[in-house]
C-alpha positions in Angstrom: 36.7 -4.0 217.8 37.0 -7.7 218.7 39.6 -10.3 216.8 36.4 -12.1 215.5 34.0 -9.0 214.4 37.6 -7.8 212.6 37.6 -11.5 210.9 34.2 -11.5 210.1 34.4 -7.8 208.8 37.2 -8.5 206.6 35.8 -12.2 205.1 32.7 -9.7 204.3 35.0 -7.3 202.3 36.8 -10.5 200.7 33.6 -11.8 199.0 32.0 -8.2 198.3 32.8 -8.4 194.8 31.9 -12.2 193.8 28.2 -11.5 196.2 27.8 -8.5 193.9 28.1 -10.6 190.5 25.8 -13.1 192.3 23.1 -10.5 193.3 23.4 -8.9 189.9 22.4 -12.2 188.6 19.7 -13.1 190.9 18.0 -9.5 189.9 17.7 -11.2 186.3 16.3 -13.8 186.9 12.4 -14.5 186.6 11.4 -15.4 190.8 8.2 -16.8 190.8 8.4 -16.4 194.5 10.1 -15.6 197.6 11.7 -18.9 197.4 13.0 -19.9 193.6 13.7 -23.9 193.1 16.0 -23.4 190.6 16.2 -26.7 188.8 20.0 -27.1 190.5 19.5 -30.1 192.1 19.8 -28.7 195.9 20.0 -25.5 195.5 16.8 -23.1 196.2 17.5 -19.3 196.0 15.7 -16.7 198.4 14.4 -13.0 197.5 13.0 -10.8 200.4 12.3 -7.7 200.0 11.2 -6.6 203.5 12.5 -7.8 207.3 10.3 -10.9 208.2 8.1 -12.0 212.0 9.9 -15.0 213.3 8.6 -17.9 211.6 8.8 -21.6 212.6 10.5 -24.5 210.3 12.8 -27.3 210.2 16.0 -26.9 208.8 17.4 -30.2 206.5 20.9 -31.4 206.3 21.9 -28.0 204.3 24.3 -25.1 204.0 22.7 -21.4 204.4 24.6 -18.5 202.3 23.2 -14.6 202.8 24.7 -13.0 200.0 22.8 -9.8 201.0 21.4 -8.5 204.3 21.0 -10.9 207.7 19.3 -13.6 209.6 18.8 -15.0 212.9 17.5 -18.7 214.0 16.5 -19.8 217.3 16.9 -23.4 218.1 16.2 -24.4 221.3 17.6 -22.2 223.5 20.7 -21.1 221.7 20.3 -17.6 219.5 22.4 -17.4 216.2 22.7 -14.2 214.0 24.6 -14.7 210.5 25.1 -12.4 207.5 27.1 -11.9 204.1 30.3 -12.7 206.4 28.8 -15.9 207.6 27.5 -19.4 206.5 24.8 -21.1 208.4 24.8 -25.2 208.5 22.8 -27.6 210.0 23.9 -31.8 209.2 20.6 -32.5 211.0 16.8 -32.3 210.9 15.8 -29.0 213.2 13.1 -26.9 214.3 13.6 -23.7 214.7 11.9 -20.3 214.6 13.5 -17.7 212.3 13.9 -13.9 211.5 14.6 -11.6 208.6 16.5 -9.0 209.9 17.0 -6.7 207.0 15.9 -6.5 203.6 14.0 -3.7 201.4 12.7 -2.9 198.1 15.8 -0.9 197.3 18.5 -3.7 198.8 16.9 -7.4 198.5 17.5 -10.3 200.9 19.4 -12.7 198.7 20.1 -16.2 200.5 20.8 -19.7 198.9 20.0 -23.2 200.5 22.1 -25.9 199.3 20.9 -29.3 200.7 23.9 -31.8 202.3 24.1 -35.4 200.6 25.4 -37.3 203.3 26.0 -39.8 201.1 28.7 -38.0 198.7 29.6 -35.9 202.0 30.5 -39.9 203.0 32.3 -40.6 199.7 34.6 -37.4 199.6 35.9 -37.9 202.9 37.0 -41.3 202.2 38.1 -40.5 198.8 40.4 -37.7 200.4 41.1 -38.6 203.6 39.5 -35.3 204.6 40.9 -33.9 208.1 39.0 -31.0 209.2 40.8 -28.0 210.5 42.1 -28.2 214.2 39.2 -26.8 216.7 37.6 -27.5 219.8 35.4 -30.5 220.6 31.5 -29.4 220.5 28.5 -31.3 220.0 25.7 -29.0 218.5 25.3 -30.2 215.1 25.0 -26.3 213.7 27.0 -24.1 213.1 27.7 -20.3 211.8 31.4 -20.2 210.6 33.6 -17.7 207.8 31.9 -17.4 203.9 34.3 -17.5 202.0 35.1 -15.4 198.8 35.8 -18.9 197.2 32.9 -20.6 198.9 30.4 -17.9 197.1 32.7 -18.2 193.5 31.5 -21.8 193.0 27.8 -20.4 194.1 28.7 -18.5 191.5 29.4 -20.3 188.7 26.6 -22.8 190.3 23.8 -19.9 190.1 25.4 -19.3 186.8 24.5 -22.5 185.1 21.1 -21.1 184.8 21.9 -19.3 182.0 23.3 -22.7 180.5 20.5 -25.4 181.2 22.5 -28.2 179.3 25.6 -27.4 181.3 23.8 -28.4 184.6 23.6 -32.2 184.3 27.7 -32.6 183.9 28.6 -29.9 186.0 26.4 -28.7 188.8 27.8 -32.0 191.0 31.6 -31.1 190.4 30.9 -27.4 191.8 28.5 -28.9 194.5 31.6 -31.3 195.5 33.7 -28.0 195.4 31.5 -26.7 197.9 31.4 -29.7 200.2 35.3 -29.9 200.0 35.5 -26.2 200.8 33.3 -27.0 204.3 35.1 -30.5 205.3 38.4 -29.0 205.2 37.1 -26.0 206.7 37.2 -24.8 210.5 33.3 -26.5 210.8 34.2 -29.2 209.0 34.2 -32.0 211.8 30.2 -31.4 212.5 29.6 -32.4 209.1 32.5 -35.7 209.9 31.1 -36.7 212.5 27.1 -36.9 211.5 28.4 -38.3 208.0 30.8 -41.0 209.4 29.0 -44.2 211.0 29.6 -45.2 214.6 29.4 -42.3 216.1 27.6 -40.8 218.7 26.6 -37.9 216.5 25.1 -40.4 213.5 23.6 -42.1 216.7 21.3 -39.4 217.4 21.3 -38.4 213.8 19.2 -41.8 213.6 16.8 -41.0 216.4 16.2 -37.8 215.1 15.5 -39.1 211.1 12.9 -41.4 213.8 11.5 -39.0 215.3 11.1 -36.6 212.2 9.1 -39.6 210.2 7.3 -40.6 213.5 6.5 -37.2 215.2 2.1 -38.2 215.9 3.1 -41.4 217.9 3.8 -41.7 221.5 7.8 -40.5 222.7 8.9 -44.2 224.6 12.4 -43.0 225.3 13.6 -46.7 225.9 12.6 -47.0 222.3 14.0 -44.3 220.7 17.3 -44.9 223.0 17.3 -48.4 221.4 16.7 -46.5 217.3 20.2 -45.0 218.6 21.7 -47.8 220.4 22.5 -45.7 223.1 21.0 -45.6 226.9 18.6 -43.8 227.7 20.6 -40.6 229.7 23.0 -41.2 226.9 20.6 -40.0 224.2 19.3 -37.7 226.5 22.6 -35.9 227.3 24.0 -36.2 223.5 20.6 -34.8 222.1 20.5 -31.8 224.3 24.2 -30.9 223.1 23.4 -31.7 219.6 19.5 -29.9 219.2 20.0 -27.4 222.0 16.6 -29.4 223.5 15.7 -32.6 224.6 13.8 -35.3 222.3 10.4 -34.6 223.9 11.0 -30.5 222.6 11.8 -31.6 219.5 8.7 -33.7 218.8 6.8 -30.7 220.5 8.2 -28.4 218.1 7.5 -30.8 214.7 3.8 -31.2 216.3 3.1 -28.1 216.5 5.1 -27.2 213.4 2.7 -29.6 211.0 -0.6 -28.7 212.9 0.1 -24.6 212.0 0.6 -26.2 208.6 -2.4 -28.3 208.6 -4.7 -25.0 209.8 -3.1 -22.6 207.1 -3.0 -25.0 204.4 -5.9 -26.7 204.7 -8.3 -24.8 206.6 -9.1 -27.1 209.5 -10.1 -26.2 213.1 -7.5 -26.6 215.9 -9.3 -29.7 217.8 -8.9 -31.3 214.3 -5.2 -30.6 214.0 -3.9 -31.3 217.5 -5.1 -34.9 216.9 -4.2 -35.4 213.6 -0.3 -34.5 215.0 -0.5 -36.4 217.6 -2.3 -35.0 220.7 -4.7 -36.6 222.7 -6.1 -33.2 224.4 -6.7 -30.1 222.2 -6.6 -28.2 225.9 -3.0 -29.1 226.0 -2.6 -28.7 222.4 -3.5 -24.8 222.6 -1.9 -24.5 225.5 1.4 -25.7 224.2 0.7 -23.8 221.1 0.4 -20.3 223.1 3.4 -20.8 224.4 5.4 -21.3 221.5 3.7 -19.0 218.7 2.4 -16.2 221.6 -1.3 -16.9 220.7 -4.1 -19.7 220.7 -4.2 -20.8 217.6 -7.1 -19.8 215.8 -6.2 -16.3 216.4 -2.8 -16.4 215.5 -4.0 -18.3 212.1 -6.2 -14.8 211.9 -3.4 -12.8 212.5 -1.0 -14.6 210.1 -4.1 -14.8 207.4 -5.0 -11.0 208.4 -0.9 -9.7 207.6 -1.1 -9.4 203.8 0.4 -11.6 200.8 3.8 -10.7 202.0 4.5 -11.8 205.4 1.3 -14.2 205.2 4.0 -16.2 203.0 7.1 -16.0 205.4 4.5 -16.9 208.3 3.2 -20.1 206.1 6.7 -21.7 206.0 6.8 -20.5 202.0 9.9 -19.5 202.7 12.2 -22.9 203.8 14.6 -22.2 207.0 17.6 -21.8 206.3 17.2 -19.6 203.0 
C-alpha cells in the first residue's frame, strides 16, 4: 500500500466514529429531497440512495464533505475521486460533470456543502495572521485534501443545531469560522489564501471568472476580459488553464450549455430556442457542441434524462448541487 492510500485509510478510521453520529442524525431528519437546505446559513445536506450518471454543474466557492460513500468530478481535463477520507474544495466558480459512485437503500450517500464567504475567509486571515502549512506551489483553484476527525466534529455540532433552531443565529458562524480556520491552516489552505487575498494573480482570474459567470450569453473578447483581470492576454490565458484545468472560451462553453440543458428541462423549450437564449448564434453549432459534451443531441438526451425515472431524472436536472 502507498504512503498516501495508508494516510487517507487511516484519516478515514480517525473520523469513523464522529461520521457515524453525523449519519445517525441525518437518518432523523425529515429530507424533503435529495438535497436538504437546512436553514444553516451555507450549509445544504445531500441524501442518495443509489450511484448517480455524471451530471453537469457549477461548483461555488464551497467545501464538499462525504460522510458516507464516494464521488468523482471532472473539470476540464483533470479527474478527481474523493470519499469519507477526503474533502473536496473549490474557492472558484466551476463547471464540472459529476458522478455518484456508491450509494444504496441499505448505506445512503451522506455529503454536506458548506459555501466559502470570501469575505470572513478575508477577515480571519488577517485577524490571525494565518500561514498555511508548507506545500508546493500549484495553481488549480481545487483541491481534494485529508477530512479530518475535527473537521467533521464541528459539522457535527453544526448539523446538530437543527435540533436547537434558536441556537443557530449565535452559533452557527463561530463553528463555520471553526471550519474555515481548520482549512486555512491546513495543508490546502494557500488555495483558499491566495483567491481570498487581493493582488493576486489567483483573485485576478477569480475576477474574470465572477465576469464570465454573470456574462456567459455575450461575445468572449479576450482583450476584454484580460483587461476585467488586469492581466495580458497570454497571461490570463496561461493562469486560467492552471487555475480551471480549461481555457476561458471552455468555460463559457460549459456555462452555455450548462443553462440551455436547464432551460430545456425546466422549462420545456425547443433547442433552437435555448442555444440562442445562452448565447449562440447557430443552433447547428449549438447541438453540435452539445453532442460532444452530454454524448447526445439534445432533444434526445432531454428524452432520455425525462425517460430515467424520478430518481436519476433529479440528479440529471442539477437537483442535486455539485459539490454535495
Amino acid at each position: 500500500m502507498k504512503a498516501y492510500e495508508l494516510k487517507d485509510l487511516q484519516t478515514g478510521e480517525q473520523s469513523a466514529p464522529v461520521r457515524q453520529r453525523i449519519v445517525d442524525a441525518c437518518d432523523l431528519l425529515d429530507w424533503p429531497a435529495t438535497a436538504f437546505e437546512t436553514g444553516i446559513p451555507g450549509l445544504t445536506l445531500f441524501r442518495v440512495t443509489e450511484p448517480t450518471p455524471p451530471f453537469s454543474s457549477i461548483y461555488e466557492p464551497s467545501l464538499s464533505l462525504i460522510i458516507r460513500g464516494s464521488k468523482r468530478v471532472y473539470v476540464g481535463d483533470a479527474v478527481l475521486d474523493y470519499d469519507e477520507s477526503s474533502f473536496f474544495l473549490t474557492a472558484i466558480d466551476l463547471p464540472t460533470t459529476a458522478q455518484i459512485l456508491q450509494a444504496s437503500d441499505a448505506e445512503p450517500y451522506y455529503g454536506a456543502l458548506l459555501r466559502l464567504d470570501l469575505e470572513r475567509l478575508r477577515h480571519i486571515i488577517v485577524q490571525h495572521d494565518l500561514q498555511a502549512a508548507s506545500r508546493p506551489p500549484g495553481e488549480m483553484a481545487m483541491a481534494v485534501g485529508p477530512a479530518t476527525a475535527e473537521m467533521f466534529d464541528a459539522l457535527a455540532r453544526l448539523i446538530a443545531l437543527l435540533q436547537a433552531p434558536r441556537d443557530i443565529a449565535f452559533l452557527a458562524p463561530h463553528i463555520h469560522e471553526e471550519i474555515l480556520y481548520r482549512l486555512l491552516s491546513g495543508e490546502q489552505g494557500e488555495y483558499l489564501r491566495r483567491i481570498a487575498l487581493a493582488g493576486t494573480q489567483a483573485n485576478r482570474v477569480a475576477k474574470a471568472i465572477s465576469w464570465l459567470k454573470q456574462n456567459y450569453m455575450a461575445p468572449l473578447r479576450m482583450e476584454q476580459l484580460a483587461d476585467i483581470a488586469r492581466m495580458g492576454v497570454s497571461t490570463l490565458h496561461h493562469h486560467f488553464r492552471a487555475m480551471t484545468a480549461m481555457s476561458p472560451l471552455q468555460y463559457q462553453k460549459h456555462l452555455r450549455l450548462h443553462h440551455a440543458r436547464e432551460l430545456m428541462l425546466g422549462e420545456s423549450v425547443d433547442a433552437a430556442t435555448a442555444a440562442f437564449r445562452v448565447g449562440y448564434e447557430s443552433a447547428t453549432q449549438f447541438s453540435r457542441e452539445y453532442r460532444r459534451m452530454f454524448g447526445a443531441p439534445p432533444m434526445r438526451h432531454i428524452k432520455a434524462i425525462q425517460q430515467l425515472g424520478d430518481g436519476n431524472a433529479r440528479h440529471a436536472r442539477l437537483a442535486l448541487p455539485p459539490s454535495g
